[in-house]
Backbone as CSV, one residue per row, in Angstrom:
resi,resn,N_x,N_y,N_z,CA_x,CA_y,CA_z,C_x,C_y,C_z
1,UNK,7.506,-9.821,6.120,6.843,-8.567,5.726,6.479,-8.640,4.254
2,UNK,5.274,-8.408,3.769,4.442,-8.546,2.473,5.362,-6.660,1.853
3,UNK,5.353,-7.172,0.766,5.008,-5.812,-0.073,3.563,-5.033,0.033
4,UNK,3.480,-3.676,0.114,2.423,-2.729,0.676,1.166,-3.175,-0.444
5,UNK,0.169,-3.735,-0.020,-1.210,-3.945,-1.272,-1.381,-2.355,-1.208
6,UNK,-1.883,-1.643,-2.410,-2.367,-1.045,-2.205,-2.889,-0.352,-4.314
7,UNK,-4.280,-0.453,-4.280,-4.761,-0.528,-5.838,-4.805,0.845,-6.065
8,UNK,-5.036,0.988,-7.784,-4.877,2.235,-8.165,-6.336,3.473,-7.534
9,UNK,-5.912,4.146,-7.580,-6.645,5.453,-6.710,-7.359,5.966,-7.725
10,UNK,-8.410,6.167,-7.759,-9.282,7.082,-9.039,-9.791,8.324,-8.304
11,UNK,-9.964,9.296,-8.054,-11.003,10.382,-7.443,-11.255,11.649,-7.829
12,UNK,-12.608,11.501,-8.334,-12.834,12.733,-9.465,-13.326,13.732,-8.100
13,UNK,-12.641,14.999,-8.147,-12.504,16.085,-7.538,-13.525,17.172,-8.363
14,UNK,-14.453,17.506,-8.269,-15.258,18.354,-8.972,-16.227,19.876,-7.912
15,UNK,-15.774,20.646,-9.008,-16.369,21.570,-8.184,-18.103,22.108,-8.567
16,UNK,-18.946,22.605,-7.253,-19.715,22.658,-7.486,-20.369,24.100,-7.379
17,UNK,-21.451,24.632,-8.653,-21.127,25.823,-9.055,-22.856,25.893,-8.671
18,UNK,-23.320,26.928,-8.287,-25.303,27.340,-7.287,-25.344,28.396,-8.322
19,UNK,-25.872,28.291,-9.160,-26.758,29.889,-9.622,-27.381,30.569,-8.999
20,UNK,-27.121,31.298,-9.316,-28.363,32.529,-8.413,-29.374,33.404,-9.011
21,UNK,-30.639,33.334,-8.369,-31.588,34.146,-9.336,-31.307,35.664,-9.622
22,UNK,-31.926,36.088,-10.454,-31.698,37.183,-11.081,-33.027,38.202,-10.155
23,UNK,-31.600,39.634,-10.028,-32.150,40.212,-8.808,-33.645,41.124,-9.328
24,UNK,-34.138,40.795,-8.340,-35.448,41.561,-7.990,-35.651,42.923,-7.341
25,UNK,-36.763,43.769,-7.427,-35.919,44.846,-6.779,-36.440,44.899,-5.268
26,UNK,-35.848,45.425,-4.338,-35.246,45.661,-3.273,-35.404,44.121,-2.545
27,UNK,-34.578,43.043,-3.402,-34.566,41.131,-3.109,-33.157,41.266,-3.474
28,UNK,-31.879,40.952,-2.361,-30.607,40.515,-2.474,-30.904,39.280,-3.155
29,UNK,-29.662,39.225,-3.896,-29.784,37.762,-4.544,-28.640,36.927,-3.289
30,UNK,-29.553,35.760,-3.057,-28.210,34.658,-2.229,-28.016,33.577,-3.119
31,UNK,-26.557,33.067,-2.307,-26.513,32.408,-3.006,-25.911,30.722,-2.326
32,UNK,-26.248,29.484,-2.071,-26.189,28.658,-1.163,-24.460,28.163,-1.363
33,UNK,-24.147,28.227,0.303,-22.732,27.444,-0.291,-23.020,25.596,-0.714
34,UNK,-21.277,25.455,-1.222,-21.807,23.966,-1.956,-21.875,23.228,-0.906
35,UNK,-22.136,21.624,-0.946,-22.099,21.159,0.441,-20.626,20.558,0.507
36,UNK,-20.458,20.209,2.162,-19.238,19.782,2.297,-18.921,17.978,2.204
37,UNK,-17.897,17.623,1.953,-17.679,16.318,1.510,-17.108,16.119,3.071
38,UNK,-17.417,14.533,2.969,-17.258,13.745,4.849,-15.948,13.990,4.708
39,UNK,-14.890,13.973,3.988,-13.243,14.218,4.802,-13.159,16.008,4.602
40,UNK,-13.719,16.872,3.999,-13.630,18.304,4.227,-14.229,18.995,5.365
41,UNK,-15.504,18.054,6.043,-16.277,18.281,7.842,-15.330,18.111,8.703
42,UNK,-14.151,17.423,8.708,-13.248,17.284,9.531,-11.844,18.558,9.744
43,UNK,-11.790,19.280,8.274,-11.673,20.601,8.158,-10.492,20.508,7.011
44,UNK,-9.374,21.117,6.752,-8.666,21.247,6.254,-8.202,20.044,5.374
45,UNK,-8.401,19.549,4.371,-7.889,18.500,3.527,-6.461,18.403,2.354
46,UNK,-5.950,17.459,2.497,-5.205,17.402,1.664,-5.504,16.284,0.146
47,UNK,-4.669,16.546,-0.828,-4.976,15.569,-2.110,-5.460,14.517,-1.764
48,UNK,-6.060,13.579,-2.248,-5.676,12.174,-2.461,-4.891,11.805,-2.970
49,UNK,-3.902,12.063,-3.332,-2.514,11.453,-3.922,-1.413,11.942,-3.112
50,UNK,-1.537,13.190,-2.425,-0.762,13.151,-1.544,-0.744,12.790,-0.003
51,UNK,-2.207,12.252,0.082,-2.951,11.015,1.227,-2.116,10.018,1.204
52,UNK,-2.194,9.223,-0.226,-1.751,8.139,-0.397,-0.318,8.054,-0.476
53,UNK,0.587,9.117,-1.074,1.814,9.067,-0.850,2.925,8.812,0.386
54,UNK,1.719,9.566,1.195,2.266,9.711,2.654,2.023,8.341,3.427
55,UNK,1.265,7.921,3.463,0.511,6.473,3.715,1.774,5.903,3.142
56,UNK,1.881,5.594,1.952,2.855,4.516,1.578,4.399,5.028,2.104
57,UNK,4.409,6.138,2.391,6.002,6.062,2.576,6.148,6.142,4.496
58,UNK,5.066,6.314,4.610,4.946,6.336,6.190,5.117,4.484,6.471
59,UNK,4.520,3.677,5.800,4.213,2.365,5.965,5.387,1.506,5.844
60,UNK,6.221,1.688,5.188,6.952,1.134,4.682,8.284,0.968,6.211
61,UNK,8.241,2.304,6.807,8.797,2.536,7.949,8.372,1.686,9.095
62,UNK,6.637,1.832,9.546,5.805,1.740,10.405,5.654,0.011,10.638
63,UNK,5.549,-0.304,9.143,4.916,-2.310,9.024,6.428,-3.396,9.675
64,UNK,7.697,-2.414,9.287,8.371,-3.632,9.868,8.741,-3.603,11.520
65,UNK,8.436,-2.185,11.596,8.820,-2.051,13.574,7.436,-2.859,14.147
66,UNK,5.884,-2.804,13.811,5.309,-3.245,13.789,5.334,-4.787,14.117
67,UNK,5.948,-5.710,12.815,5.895,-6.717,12.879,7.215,-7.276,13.719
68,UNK,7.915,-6.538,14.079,9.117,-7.221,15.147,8.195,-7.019,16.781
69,UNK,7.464,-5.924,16.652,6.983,-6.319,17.953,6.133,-6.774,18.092
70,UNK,5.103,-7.220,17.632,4.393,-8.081,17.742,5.056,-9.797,17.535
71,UNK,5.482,-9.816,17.006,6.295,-11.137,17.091,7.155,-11.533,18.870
72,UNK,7.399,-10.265,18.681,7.974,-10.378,20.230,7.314,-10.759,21.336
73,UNK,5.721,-10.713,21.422,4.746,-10.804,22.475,3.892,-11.982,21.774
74,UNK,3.901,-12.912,20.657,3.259,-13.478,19.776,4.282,-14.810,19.349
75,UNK,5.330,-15.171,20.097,6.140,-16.523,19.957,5.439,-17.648,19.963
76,UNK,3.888,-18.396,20.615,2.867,-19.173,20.596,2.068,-19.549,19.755
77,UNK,2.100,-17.969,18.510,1.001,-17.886,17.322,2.099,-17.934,16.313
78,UNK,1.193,-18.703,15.274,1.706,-18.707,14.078,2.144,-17.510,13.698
79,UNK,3.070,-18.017,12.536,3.867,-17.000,11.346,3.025,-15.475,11.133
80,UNK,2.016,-16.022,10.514,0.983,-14.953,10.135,0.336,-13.998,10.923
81,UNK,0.123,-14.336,12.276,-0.188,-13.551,13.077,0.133,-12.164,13.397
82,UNK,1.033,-11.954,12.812,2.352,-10.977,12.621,2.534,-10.375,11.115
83,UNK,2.223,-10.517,10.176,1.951,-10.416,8.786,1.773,-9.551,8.457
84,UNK,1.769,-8.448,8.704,0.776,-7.046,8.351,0.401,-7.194,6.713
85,UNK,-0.849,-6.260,6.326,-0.838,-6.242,5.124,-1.924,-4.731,5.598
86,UNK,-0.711,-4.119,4.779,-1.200,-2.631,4.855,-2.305,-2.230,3.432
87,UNK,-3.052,-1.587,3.597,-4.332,-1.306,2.482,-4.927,-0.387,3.121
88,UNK,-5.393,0.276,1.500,-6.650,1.324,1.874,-7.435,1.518,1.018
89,UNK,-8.805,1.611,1.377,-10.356,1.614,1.094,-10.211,3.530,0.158
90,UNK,-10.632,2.759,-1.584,-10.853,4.356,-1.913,-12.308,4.737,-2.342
91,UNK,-12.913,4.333,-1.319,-14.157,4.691,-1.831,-14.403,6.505,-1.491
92,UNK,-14.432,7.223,-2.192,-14.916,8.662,-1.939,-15.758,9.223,-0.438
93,UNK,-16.812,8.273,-0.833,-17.893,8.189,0.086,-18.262,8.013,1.200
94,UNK,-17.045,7.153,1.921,-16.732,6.865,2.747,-16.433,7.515,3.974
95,UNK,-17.350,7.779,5.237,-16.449,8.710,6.748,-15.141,8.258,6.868
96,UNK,-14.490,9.572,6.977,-13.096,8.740,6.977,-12.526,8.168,8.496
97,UNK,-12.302,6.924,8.316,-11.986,6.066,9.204,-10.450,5.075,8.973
98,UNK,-10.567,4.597,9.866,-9.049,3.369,9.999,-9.325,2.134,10.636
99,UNK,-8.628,0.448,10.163,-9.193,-0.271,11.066,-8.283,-1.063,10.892
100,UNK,-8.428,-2.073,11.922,-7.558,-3.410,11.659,-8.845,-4.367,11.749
101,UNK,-8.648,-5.158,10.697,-9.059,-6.693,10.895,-8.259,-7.784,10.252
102,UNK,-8.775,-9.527,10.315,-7.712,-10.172,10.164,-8.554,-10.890,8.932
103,UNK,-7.911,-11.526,7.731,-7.766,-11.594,6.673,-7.817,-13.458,6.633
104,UNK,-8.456,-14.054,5.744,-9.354,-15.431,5.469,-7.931,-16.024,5.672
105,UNK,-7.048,-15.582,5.324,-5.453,-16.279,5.463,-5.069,-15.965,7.196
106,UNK,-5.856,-15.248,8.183,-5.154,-15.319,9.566,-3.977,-14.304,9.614
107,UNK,-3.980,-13.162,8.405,-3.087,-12.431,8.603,-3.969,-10.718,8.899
108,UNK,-3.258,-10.072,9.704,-4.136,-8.901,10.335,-3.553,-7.712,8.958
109,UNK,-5.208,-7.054,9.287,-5.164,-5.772,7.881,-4.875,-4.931,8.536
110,UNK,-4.659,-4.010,8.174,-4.944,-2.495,8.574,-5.535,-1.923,7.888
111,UNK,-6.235,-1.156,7.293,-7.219,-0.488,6.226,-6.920,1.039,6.590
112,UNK,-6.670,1.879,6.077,-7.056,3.318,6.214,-8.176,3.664,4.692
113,UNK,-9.331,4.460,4.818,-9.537,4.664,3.680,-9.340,6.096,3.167
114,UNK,-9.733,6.498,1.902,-9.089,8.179,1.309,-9.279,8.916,2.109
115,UNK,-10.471,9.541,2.375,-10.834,10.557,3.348,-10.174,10.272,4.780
116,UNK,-10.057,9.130,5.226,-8.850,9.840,6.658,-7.686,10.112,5.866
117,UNK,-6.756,9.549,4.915,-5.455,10.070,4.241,-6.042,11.513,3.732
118,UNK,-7.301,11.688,3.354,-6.897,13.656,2.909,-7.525,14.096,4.585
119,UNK,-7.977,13.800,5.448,-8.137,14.649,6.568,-6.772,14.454,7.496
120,UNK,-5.877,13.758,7.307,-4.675,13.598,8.184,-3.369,15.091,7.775
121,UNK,-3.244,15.507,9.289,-2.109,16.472,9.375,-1.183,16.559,8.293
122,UNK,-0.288,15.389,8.964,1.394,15.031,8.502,1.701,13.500,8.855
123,UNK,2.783,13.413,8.521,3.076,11.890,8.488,3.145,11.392,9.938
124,UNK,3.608,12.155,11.048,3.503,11.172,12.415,2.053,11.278,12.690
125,UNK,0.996,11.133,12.251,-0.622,10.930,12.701,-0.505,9.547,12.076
126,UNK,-0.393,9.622,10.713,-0.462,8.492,9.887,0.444,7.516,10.547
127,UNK,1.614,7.602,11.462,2.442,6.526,12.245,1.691,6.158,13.254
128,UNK,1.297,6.893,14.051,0.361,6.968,15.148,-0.709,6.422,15.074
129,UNK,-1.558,6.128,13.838,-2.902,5.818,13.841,-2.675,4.206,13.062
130,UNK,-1.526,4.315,12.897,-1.064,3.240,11.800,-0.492,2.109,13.566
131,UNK,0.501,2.395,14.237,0.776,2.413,15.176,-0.021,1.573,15.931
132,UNK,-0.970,2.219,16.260,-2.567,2.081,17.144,-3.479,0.964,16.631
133,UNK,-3.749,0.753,14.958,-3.882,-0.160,14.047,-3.568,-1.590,14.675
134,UNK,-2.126,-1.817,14.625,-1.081,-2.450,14.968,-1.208,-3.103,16.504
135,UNK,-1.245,-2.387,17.161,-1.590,-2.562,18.648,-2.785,-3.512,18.820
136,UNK,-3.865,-3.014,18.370,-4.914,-3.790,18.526,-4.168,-5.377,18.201
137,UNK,-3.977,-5.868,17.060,-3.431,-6.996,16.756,-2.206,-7.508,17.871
138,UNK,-1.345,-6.704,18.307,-0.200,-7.388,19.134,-1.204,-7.679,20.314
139,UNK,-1.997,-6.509,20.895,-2.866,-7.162,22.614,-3.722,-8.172,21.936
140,UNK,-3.917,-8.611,21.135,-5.051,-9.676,21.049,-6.522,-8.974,20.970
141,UNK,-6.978,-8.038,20.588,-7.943,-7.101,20.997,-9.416,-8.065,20.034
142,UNK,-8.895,-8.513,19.211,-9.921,-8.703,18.235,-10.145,-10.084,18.637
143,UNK,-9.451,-11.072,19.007,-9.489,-12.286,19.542,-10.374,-12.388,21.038
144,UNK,-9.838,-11.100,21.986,-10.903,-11.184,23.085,-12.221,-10.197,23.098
145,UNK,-12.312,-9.876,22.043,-13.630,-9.230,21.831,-14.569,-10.535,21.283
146,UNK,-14.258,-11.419,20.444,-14.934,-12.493,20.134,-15.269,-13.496,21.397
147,UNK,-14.092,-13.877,22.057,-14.432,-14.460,23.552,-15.499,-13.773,24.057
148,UNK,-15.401,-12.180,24.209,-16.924,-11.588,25.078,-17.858,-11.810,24.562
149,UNK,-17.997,-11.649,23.265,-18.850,-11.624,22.626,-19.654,-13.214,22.745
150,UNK,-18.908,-14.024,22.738,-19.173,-15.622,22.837,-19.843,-15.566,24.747
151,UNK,-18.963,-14.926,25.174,-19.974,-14.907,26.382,-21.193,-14.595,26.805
152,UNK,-21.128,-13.429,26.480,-22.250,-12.067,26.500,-23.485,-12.768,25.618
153,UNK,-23.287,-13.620,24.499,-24.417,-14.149,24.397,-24.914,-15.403,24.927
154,UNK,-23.899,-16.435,25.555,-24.666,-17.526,26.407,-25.453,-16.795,27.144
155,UNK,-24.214,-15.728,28.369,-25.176,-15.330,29.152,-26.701,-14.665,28.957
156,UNK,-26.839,-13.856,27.981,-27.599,-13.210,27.198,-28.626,-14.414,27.564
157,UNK,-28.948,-15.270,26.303,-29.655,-16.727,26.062,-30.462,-16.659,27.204
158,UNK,-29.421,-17.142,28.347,-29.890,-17.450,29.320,-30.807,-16.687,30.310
159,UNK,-30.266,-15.464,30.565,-30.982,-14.347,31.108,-32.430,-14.235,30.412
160,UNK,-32.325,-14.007,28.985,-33.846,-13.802,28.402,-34.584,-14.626,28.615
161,UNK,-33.645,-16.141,28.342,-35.031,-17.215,28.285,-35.390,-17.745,29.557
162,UNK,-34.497,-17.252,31.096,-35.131,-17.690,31.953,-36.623,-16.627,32.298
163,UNK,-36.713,-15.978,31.964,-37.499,-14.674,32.102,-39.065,-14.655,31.394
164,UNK,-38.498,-15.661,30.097,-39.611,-16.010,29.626,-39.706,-15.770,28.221
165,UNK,-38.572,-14.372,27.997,-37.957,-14.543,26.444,-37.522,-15.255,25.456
166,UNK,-37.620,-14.571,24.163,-36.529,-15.474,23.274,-35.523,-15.776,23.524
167,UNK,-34.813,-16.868,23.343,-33.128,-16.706,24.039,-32.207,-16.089,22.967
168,UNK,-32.833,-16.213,21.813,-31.879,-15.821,20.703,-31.985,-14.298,20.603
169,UNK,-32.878,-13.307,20.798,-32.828,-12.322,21.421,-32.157,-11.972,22.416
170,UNK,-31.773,-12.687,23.284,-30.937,-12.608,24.533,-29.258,-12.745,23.994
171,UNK,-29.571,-13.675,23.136,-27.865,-13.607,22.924,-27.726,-12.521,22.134
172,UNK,-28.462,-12.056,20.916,-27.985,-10.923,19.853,-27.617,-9.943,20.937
173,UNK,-28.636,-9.843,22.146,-28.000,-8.342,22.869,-27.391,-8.601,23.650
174,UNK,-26.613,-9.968,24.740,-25.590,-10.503,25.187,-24.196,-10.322,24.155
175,UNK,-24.387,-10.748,23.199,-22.988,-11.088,22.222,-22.727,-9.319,21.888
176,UNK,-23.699,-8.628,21.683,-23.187,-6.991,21.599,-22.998,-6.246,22.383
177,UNK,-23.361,-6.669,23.781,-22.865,-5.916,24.913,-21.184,-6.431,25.211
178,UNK,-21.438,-7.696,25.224,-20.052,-8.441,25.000,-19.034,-7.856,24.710
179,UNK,-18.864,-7.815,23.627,-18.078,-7.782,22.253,-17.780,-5.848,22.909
180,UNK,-18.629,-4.940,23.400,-18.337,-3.563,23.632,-17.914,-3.626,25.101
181,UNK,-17.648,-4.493,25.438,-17.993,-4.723,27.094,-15.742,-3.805,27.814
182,UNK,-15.183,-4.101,26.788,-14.326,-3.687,27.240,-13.221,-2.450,26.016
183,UNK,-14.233,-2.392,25.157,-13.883,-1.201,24.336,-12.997,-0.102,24.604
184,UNK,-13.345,0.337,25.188,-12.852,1.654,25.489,-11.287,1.376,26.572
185,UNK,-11.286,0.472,27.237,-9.765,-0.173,27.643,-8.842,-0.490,26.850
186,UNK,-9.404,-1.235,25.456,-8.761,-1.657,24.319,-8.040,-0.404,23.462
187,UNK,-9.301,0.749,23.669,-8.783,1.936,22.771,-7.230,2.411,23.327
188,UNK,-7.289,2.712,24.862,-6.716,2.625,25.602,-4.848,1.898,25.699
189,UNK,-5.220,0.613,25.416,-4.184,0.119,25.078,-3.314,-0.150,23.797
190,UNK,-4.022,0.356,23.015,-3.933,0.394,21.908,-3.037,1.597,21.511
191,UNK,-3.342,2.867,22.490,-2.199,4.020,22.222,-1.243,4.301,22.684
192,UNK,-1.136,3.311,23.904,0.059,3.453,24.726,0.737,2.355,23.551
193,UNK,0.479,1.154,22.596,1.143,0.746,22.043,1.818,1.462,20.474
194,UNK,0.957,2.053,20.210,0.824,2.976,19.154,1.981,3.880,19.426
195,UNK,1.959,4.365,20.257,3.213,5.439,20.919,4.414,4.745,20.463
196,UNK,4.699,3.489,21.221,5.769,2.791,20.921,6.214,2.737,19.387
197,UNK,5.065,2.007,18.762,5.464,1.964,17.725,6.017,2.721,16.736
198,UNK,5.314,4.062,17.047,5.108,5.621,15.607,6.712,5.823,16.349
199,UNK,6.951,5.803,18.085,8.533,6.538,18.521,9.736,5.536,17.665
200,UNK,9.766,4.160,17.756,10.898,3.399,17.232,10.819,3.492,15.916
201,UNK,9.638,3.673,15.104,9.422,4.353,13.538,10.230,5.497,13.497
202,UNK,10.534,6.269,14.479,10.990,7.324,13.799,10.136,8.845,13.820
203,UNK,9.133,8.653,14.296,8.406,9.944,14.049,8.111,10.158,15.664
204,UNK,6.924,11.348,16.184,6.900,11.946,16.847,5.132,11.508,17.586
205,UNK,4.788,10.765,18.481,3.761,9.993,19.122,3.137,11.530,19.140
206,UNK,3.393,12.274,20.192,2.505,12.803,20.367,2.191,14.095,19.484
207,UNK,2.884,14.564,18.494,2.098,15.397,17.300,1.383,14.251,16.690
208,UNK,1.363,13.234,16.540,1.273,12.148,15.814,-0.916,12.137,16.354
209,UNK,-0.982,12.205,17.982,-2.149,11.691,18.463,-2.448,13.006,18.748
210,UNK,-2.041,14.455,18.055,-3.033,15.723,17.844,-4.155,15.198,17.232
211,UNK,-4.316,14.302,16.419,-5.422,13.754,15.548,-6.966,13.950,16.362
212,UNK,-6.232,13.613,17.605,-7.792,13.024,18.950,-8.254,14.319,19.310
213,UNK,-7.799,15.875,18.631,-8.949,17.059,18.631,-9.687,17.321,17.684
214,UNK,-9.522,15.908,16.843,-10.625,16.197,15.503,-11.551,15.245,15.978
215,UNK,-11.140,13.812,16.457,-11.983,13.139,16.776,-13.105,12.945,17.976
216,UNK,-13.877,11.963,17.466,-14.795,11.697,19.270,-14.447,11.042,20.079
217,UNK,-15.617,10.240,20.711,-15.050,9.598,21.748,-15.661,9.890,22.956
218,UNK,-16.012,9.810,24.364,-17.034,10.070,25.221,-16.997,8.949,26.198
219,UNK,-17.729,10.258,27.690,-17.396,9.192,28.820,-18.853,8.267,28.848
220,UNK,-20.022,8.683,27.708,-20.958,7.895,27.442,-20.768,6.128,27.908
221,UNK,-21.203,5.247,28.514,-21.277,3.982,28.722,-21.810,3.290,27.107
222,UNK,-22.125,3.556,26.042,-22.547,3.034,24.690,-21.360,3.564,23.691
223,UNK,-20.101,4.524,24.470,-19.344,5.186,23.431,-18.165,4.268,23.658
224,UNK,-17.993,3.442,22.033,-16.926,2.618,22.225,-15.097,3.574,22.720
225,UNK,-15.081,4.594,22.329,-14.162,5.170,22.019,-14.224,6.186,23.576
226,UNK,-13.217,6.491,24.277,-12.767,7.376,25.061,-12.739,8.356,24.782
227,UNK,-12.969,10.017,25.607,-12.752,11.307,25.361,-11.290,11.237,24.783
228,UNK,-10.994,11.631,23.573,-9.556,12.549,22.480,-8.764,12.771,24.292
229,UNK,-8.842,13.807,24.732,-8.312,14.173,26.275,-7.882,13.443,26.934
230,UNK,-8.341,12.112,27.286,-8.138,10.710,28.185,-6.843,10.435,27.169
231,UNK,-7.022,10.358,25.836,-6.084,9.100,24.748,-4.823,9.879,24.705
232,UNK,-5.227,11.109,24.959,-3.808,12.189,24.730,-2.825,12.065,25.600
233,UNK,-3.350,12.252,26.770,-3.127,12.249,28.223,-2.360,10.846,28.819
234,UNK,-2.939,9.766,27.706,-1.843,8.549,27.667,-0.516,8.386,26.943
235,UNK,-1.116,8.864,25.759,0.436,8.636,24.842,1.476,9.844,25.754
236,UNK,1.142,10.955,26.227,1.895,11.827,26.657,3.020,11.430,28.207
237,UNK,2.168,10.090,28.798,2.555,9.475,30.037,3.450,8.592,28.952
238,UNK,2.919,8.014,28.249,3.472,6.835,27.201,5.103,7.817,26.914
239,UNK,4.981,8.255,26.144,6.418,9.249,25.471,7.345,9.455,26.869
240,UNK,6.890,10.280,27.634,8.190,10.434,28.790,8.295,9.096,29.427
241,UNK,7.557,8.017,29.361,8.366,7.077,30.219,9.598,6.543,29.093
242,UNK,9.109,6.276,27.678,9.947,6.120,27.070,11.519,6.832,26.763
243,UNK,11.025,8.218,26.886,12.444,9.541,27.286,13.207,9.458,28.247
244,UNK,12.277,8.708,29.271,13.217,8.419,30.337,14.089,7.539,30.295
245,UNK,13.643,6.318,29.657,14.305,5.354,29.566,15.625,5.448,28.322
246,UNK,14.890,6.161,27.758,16.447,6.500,26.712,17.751,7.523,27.381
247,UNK,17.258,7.903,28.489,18.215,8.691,29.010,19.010,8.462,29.639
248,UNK,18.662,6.982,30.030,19.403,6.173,31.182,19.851,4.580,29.857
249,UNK,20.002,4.971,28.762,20.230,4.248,27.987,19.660,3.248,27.430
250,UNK,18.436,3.293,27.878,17.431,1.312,27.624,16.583,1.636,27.065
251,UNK,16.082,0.750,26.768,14.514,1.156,26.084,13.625,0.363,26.800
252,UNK,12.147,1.683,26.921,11.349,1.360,27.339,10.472,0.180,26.714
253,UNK,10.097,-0.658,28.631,9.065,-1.902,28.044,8.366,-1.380,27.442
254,UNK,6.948,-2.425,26.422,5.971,-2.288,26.203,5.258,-2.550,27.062
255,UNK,4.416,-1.813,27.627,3.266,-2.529,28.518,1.559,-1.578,28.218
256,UNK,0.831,-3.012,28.340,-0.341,-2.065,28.363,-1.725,-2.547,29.416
């Protein structure tokens, strides 16, 4: 387990002030509200420093249950595979989002950037989404999205250019159908692992995945992400099998 990366935070908070013309007679004066910033559309915000506080003390919990289980399903792959290196993106500007990817060294990121830390509840979302992060890396999610993707464009190639197309056209939209081809299963498995993780952390899965009534998601065929309702509806199957199993003394498998 790495010590938490995570660089200094700058974020100028400024408020913004509309004049209003000077009244006319029988002309109300209006006056425009300011506009809203991408983590305040999501509704209720907290600091950025107390984003980031929570983040780091949530992490510190979250990265080593994390890296024991993934190691546990990951005995074949190297050291690093398992590595976490927790970080977050402070760009202001930014929709606030979360991600995992894996790092020129073969070790998997997690990224949260500011605006999801000021649009997040409380600390079991941040386990939960941190959790979910995590998951992706233990199922292999990012490894067999590249396999589809490697498929989806031979096949691609081939389809266009027997037809009479470019083939390289065929693969750009082979390798991206690919690569989305099983998305929304991944999201899927990803929270039933997430559950696991945020419950042996210590915190609470399913206040944790209230998060999925802010978010999207859709039974759309182009929507990588599942209806919030579907993801809920898992961790909630996810948690009592685990309750059960603590009741009868064991702990529940991982499975996804």
């Amino acid at each position: 387990m790495k010590k938490l990366l995570i660089p200094v935070l700058c974020v100028s908070m400024t408020a913004c002030t509309v004049s209003t013309p000077s009244p006319q007679p029988q002309t109300k004066p209006q006056t425009k509200p300011a506009p809203q910033t991408q983590a305040q559309s999501m509704g209720p915000v907290r600091s950025a420093s107390s984003g980031v506080a929570a983040y780091k003390r949530v992490a510190r919990r979250v990265e080593p249950v994390s890296e024991s289980i993934c190691r546990s399903f990951s005995k074949d792959l190297p050291a690093q595979f398992c590595d976490f290196q927790i970080r977050f993106d402070d760009n202001p500007k930014a929709a606030p989002n979360a991600y995992q990817t894996i790092g020129r060294d073969g070790k998997p990121i997690i990224t949260f950037n500011v605006n999801m830390l000021r649009s997040i509840k409380n600390d079991d979302e941040i386990a939960f989404i941190m959790g979910h992060e995590a998951g992706h890396q233990i199922a292999r999610h990012l490894l067999q999205k590249r396999n589809n993707a490697n498929g989806g464009a031979i096949l691609g190639a081939i389809i266009i250019g027997g037809l009479g197309g470019n083939p390289m056209d065929g693969a750009n939209l082979g390798g991206m159908v690919g690569a989305q081809s099983f998305s929304k299963k991944f999201e899927l498995q990803a929270d039933r692992i997430g559950a696991h993780v945020a419950t042996r952390s210590g915190y609470n899965a399913i206040r944790g995945a209230r998060s999925f009534e802010r978010t999207g998601g859709s039974n759309s065929m182009l929507s990588t992400h599942p209806p919030g309702a579907d993801r809920f509806a898992v961790v909630q199957r996810t948690v009592a099998e685990i309750n059960a199993a603590r009741k009868q003394g064991k702990t529940a498998p991982i499975r996804w």
